[in-house]
ZAMARGU-4260 file (C-alpha; in steps of 0.2 Angstrom, whole numbers, plus 5000, padded with zeros to 4 digits):
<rodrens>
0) 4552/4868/4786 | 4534/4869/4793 | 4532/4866/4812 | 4524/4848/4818 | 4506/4851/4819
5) 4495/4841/4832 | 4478/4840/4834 | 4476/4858/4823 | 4491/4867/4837 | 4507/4868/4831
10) 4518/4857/4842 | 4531/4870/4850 | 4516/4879/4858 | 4512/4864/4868 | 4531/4857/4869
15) 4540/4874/4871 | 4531/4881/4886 | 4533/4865/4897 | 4551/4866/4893 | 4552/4883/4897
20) 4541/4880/4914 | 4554/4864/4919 | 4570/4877/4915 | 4565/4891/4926 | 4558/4882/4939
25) 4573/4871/4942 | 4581/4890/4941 | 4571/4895/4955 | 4575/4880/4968 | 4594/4883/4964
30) 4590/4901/4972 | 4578/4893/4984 | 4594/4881/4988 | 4605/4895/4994 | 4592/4906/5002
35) 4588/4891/5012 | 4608/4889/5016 | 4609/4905/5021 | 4597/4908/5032 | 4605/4893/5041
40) 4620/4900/5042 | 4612/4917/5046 | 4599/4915/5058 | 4604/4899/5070 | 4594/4906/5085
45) 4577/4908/5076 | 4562/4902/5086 | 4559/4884/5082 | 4541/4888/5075 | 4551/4898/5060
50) 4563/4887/5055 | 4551/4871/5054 | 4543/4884/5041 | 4557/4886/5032 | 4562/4867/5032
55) 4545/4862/5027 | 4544/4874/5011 | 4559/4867/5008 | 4556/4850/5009 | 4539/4853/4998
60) 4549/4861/4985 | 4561/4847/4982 | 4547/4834/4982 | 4541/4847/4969 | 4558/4846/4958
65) 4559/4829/4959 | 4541/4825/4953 | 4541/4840/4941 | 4558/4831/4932 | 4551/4813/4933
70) 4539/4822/4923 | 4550/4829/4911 | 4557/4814/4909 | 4541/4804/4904 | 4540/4818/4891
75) 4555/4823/4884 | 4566/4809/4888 | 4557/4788/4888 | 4542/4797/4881 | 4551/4807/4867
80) 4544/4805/4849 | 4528/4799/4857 | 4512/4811/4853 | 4502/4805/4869 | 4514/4810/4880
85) 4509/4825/4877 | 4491/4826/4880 | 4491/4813/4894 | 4504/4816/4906 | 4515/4807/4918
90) 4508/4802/4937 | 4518/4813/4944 | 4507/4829/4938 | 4495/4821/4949 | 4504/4829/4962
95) 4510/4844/4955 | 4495/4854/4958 | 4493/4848/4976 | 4513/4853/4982 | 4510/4871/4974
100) 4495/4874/4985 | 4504/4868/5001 | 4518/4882/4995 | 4506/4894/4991 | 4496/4891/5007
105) 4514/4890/5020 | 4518/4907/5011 | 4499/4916/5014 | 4497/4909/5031 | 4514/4918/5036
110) 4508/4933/5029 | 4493/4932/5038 | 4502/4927/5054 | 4513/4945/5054 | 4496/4954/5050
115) 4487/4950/5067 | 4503/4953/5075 | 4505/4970/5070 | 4487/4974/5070 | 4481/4961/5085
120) 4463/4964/5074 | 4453/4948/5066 | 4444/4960/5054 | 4459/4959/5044 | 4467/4944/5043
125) 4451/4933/5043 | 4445/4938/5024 | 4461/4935/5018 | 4462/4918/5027 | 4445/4915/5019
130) 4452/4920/5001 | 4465/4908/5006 | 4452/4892/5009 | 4443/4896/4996 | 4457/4893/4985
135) 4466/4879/4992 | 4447/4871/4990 | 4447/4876/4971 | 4464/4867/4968 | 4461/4853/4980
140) 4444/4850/4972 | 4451/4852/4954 | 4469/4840/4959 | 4454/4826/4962 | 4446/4827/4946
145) 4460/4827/4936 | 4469/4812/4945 | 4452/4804/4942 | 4452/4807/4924 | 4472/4801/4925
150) 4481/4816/4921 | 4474/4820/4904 | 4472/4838/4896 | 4454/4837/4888 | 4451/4833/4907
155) 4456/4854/4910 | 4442/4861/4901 | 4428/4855/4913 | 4439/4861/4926 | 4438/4880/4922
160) 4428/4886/4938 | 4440/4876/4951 | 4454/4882/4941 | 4448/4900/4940 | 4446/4900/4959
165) 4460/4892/4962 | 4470/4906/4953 | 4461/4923/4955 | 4461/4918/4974 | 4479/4915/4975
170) 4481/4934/4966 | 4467/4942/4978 | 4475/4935/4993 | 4492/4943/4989 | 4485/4957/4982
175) 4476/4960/5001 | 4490/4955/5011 | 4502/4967/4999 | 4488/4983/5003 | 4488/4977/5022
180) 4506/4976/5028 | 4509/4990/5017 | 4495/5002/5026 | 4500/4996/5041 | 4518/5000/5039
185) 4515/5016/5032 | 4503/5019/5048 | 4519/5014/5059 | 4528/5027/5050 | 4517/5041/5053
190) 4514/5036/5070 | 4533/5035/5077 | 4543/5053/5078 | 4557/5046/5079 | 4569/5047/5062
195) 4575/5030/5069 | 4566/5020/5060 | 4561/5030/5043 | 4575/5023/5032 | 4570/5005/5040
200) 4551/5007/5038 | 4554/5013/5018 | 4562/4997/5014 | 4550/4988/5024 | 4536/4995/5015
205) 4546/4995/4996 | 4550/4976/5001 | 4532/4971/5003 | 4526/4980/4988 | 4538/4973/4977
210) 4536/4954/4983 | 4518/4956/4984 | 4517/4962/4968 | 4529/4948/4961 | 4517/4933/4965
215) 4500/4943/4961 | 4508/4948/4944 | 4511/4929/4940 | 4495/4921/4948 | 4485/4935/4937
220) 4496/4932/4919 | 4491/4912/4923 | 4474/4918/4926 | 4472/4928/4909 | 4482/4913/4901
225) 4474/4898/4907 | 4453/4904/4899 | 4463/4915/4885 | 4474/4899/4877 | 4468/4884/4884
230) 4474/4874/4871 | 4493/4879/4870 | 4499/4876/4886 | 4507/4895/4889 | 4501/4893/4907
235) 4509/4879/4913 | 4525/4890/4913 | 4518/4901/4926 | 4511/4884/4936 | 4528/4877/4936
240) 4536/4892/4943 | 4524/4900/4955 | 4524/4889/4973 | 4544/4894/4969 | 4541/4911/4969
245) 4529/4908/4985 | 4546/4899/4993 | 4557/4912/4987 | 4549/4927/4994 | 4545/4921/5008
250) 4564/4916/5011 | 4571/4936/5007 | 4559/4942/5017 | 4569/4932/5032 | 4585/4933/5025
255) 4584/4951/5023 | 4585/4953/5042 | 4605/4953/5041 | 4614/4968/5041 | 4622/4964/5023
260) 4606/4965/5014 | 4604/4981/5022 | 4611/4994/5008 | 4631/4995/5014 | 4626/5008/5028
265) 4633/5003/5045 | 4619/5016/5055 | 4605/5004/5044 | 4613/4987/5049 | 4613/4992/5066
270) 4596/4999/5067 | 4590/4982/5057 | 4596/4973/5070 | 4586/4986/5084 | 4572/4992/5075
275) 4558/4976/5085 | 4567/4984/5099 | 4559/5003/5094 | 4542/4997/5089 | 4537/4982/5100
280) 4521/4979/5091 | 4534/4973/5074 | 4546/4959/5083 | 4534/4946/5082 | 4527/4946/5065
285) 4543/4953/5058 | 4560/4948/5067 | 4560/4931/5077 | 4569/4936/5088 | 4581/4952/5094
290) 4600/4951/5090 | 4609/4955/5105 | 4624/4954/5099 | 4622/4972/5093 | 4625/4985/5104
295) 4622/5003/5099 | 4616/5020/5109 | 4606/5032/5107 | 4588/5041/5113 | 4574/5025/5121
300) 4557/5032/5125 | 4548/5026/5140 | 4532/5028/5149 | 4537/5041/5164 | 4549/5049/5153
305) 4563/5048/5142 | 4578/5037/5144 | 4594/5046/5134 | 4610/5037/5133 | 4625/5045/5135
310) 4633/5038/5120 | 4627/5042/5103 | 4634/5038/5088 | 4630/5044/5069 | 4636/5035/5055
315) 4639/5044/5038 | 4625/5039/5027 | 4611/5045/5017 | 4601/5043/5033 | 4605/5046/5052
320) 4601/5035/5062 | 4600/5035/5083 | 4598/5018/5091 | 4597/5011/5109 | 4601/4991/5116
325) 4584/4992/5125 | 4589/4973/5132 | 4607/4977/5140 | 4608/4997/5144 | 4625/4995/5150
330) 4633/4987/5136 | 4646/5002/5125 | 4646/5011/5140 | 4627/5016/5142 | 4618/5024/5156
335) 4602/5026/5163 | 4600/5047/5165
</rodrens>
């Protein structure tokens, strides 16, 4: 049997891509939903700033579902057998396009946060906040015009330059901030002498590449799709899904503070816990705050000298690793030599 043919496209390029988009996405704020949980359960004593970040993402992104499935509805459910549906869609896309730019945004701006942390420099987090307003005002300017022309698709095409803004600067900005964190990490690296912090570093700088490279992948395949096959609607899969990617990284770059996302060895959980406490310059744009519950020993530079604990202990690993509790030097029997 011949597929449905509408308006010269065959009707599963336009129906099957949505439905793929409203699959994964509700997909992705099932992982969203226990990331969030366990972070709450994880990280109770996070500095307020932090955890209104999380709450508002999360907040966002379930406005975003619900929206995103009043709009599957209008299509596939009251709206089903209808051909308009399909070219003019529900109110509820109005919004769509605005809530994946807060997400998007949230994301970038926290990235941007733990750049001048660890760099206290503008020269570098100012272009990428500038690749960040200019496109939040490409999707802003474009979320107008299409509520204006309500929410039809022959309303897309006149939209190309806000939407080709909007996209390319959402996969130049994480592209920067991925090159950024990653030089700067590898600068820490080469800087400290200290094996301390090598195993923690190399997962630092693997995690950055590899989220970093998860959202610019996907905002640059939607910017290839969207001019390349405007009229199938490929790219709304890669719409529906990005600002949950935004959230989702964001989240495992928090969550993967606690020791057991830290690879099984008990040397790296306790140097996880420690490591703001090795490098000052990363606890504020990478941990909110030091864990002192954990209490290890081991060898603490400081200015007039060097402070040695008297306790050191190695754990079997791949990687040996000698910590200090810089905040309570008597706790595990520690003294001050």
């Amino acid at each position: 049997m011949a597929p449905v043919v509408l308006a010269g496209t065959p009707i599963y390029r336009l129906t099957g891509p949505l439905v793929l988009g409203y699959m994964w996405s509700c997909g992705l704020y099932g992982v969203l939903l226990v990331q969030t949980y366990m972070y709450s359960e994880l990280f109770p004593n996070d500095r307020a700033g932090l955890k209104a970040l999380v709450w508002v993402m999360f907040f966002f992104e379930t406005l975003f579902t619900v929206l995103m499935t009043i709009g599957a509805w209008s299509m596939f459910g009251a709206g089903w057998g209808d051909a308009d549906v399909i070219f003019q869609f529900n109110w509820s896309w109005g919004v769509l396009p605005l809530l994946s730019g807060v997400h998007s945004g949230l994301a970038q701006g926290f990235y941007i946060w733990r750049i001048w942390h660890l760099t206290k420099q503008l020269w570098i987090p100012v272009p990428i906040a500038l690749a960040v307003l200019a496109q939040l005002t490409g999707l802003w300017w474009f979320s107008i015009k299409f509520n204006i022309a309500h929410w039809r698709i022959e309303s897309l095409p006149p939209l190309s330059g806000a939407i080709t803004v909007w996209l390319i600067g959402s996969a130049v900005c994480d592209v920067l901030i991925t090159l950024a964190l990653t030089g700067i990490l590898w600068r820490h690296k080469r800087e400290n002498k200290y094996a301390v912090t090598s195993g923690i570093m190399n997962r630092l700088i693997r995690m950055s590449i590899e989220t970093g490279a998860l959202t610019s992948v996907t905002a640059i395949v939607e910017a290839v799709l969207w001019p390349g096959w405007q009229r199938f609607y490929y790219h709304f899969v890669l719409f529906l899904i990005l600002g949950k990617l935004y959230s989702n990284v964001l989240m495992a770059t928090l969550n993967c503070r606690n020791p057991i996302f830290q690879g099984g060895s008990q040397a790296v959980v306790e140097a996880t816990s420690s490591i703001a406490q090795v490098i000052p310059s990363l606890q504020p744009a990478f941990w909110s705050e030091p864990d002192e519950r954990v209490g290890v020993t081991g060898v603490k530079p400081v200015l007039n000298g060097v402070h040695i604990a008297r306790n050191v202990r190695v754990e079997h690993s791949s990687e040996a690793i000698v910590m200090t509790n810089f905040n309570n030097p008597h706790r595990h029997g520690e003294k001050k030599c």
